[in-house]
C-alpha positions as CSV (number, residue, x, y, z in Angstrom):
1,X,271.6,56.7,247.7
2,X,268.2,56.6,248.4
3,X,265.6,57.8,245.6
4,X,262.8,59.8,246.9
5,X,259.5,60.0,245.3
6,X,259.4,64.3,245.4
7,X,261.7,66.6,245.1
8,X,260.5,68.2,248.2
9,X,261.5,64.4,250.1
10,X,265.1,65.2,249.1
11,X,265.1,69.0,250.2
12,X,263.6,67.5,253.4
13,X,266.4,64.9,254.0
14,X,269.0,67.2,252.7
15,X,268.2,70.1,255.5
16,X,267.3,68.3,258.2
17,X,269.6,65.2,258.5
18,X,272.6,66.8,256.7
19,X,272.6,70.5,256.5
20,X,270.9,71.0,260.3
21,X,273.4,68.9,262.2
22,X,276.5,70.2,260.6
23,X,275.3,73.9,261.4
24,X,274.4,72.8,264.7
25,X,278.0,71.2,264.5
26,X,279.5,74.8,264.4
27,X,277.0,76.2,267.4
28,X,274.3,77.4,265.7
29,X,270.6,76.6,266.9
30,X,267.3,76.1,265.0
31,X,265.5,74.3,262.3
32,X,263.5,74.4,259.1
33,X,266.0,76.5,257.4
34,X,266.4,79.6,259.9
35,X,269.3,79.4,262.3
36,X,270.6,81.5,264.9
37,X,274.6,81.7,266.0
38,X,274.2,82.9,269.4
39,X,276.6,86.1,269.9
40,X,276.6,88.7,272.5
41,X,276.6,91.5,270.1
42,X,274.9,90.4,267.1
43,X,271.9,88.4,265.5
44,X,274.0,86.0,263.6
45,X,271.5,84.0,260.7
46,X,271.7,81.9,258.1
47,X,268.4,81.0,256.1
48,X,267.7,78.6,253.6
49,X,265.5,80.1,251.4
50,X,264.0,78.1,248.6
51,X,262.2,79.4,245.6
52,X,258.5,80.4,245.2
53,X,258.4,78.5,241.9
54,X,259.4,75.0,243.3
55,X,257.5,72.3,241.9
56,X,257.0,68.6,242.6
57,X,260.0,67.6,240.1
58,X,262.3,69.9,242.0
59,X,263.3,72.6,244.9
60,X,265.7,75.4,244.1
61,X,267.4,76.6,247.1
62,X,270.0,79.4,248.1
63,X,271.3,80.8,251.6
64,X,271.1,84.0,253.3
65,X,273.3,85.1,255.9
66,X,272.5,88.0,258.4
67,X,274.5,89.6,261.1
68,X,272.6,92.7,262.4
69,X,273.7,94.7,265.7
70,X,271.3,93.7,268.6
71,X,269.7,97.4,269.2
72,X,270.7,99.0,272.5
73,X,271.5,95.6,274.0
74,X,268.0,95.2,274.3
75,X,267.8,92.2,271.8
76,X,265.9,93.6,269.2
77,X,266.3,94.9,265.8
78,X,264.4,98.8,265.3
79,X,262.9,99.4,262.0
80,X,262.4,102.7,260.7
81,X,258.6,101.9,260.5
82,X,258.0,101.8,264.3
83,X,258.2,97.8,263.3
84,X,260.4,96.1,266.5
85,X,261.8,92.1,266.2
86,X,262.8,90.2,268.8
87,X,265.0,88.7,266.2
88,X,265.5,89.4,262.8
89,X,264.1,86.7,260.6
90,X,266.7,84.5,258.5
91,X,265.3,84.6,255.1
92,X,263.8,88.5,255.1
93,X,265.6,91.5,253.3
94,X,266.1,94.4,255.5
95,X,266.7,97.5,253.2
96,X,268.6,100.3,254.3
97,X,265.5,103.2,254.6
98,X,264.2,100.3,256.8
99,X,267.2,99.9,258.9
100,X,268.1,103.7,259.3
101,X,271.7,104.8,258.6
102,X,273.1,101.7,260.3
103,X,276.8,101.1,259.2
104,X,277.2,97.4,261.5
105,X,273.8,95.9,259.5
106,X,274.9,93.4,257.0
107,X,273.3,90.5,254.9
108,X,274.3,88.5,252.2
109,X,273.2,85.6,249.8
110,X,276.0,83.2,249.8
111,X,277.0,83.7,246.3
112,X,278.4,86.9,246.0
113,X,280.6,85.4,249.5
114,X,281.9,82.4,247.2
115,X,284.9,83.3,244.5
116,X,282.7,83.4,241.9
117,X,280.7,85.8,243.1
118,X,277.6,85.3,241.5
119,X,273.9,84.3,242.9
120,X,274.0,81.0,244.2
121,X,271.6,78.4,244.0
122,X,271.0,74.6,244.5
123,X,268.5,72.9,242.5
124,X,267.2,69.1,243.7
125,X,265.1,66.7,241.8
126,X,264.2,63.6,243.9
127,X,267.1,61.6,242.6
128,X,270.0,64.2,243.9
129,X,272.3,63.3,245.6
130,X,271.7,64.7,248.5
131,X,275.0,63.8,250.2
132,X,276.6,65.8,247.1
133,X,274.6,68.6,247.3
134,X,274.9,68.7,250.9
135,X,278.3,68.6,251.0
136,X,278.2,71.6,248.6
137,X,276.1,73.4,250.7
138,X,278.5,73.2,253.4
139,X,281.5,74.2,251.9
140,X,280.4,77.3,251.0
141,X,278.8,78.0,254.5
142,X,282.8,77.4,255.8
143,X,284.1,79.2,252.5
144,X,282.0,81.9,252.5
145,X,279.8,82.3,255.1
146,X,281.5,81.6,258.2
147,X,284.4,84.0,256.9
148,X,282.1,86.9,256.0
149,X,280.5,86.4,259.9
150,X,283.6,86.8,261.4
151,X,284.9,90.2,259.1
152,X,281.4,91.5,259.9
153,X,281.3,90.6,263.5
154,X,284.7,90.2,265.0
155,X,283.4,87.1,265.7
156,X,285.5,83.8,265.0
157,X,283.7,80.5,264.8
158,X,285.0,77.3,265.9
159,X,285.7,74.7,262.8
160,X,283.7,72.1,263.1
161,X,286.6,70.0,261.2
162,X,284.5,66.6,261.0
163,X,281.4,68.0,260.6
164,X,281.9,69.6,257.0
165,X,282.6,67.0,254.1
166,X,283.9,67.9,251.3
167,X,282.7,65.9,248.0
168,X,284.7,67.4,244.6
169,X,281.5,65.7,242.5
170,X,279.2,67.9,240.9
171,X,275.8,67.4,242.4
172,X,273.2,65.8,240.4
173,X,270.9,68.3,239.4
174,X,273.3,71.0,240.4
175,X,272.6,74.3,238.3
């Protein structure tokens, strides 16, 4: 395991040489922490949203998953405020006056999708183990995200068998 000298290092290793491929792994496109399942009907995302209050010694982190109805077929998401996106955004929170009295919208942080559900969130210092926490990550994306896509979509997404790990240690630094 390699020790970085920030905290932001290891959340920069952990989503881009771990978390990225393995969503990629299950079809999903993108990078930075916003990715896009590509689906006829829907905008299907999941964010990685990380706290406003991270600090050099560490990065909290959580996911958000959003499937919203692509409007009309014409690929874009209509907004009450005469706002119009191409695509919604991964890590934004569309509330309902904004959305109108759509019944299909849906979003999610990944906790309340997880058995316990309660708000989930990852904390790293820069001597996590990011594999760990990685592998943490990813099992709630197949245990709770992936499943929740599929009941609000219809959807089913391939496993990516391989691609997920699963690693019963507790994470350094896990909260």
């Amino acid at each position: 395991m390699a020790i970085m000298r920030r905290a932001q290092d290891a959340y920069l290793v952990l989503v881009r040489d771990h978390v990225a491929p393995k969503l990629r792994a299950l079809g999903f496109r993108g990078s930075r922490g916003a990715y896009t399942l590509p689906h006829p009907e829907h905008w299907v995302r999941i964010g990685i949203q990380s706290s406003a209050w991270n600090t050099g010694d560490h990065v909290d982190f959580t996911l958000n998953v959003t499937a919203i109805p692509k409007a009309g077929g014409r690929g874009s998401v209509e907004l009450s405020q005469g706002i119009s996106e191409v695509q919604p955004q991964a890590n934004a929170i569309y509330t309902a006056p904004a959305l109108g009295d759509n019944p299909d919208f849906w979003q999610s942080r990944i906790g309340p999708l997880l058995p316990a559900k309660t708000d989930r969130w990852w904390t790293l210092r820069h001597d996590s183990d990011v594999d760990a926490v990685a592998a943490q990550v990813m099992n709630a994306v197949r245990e709770g995200a992936l499943p929740a896509i599929t009941r609000h979509t219809g959807f089913a997404i391939a496993s990516e068998d391989a691609a997920v790990e699963t690693d019963p240690r507790p994470a350094q630094g896990e909260t």
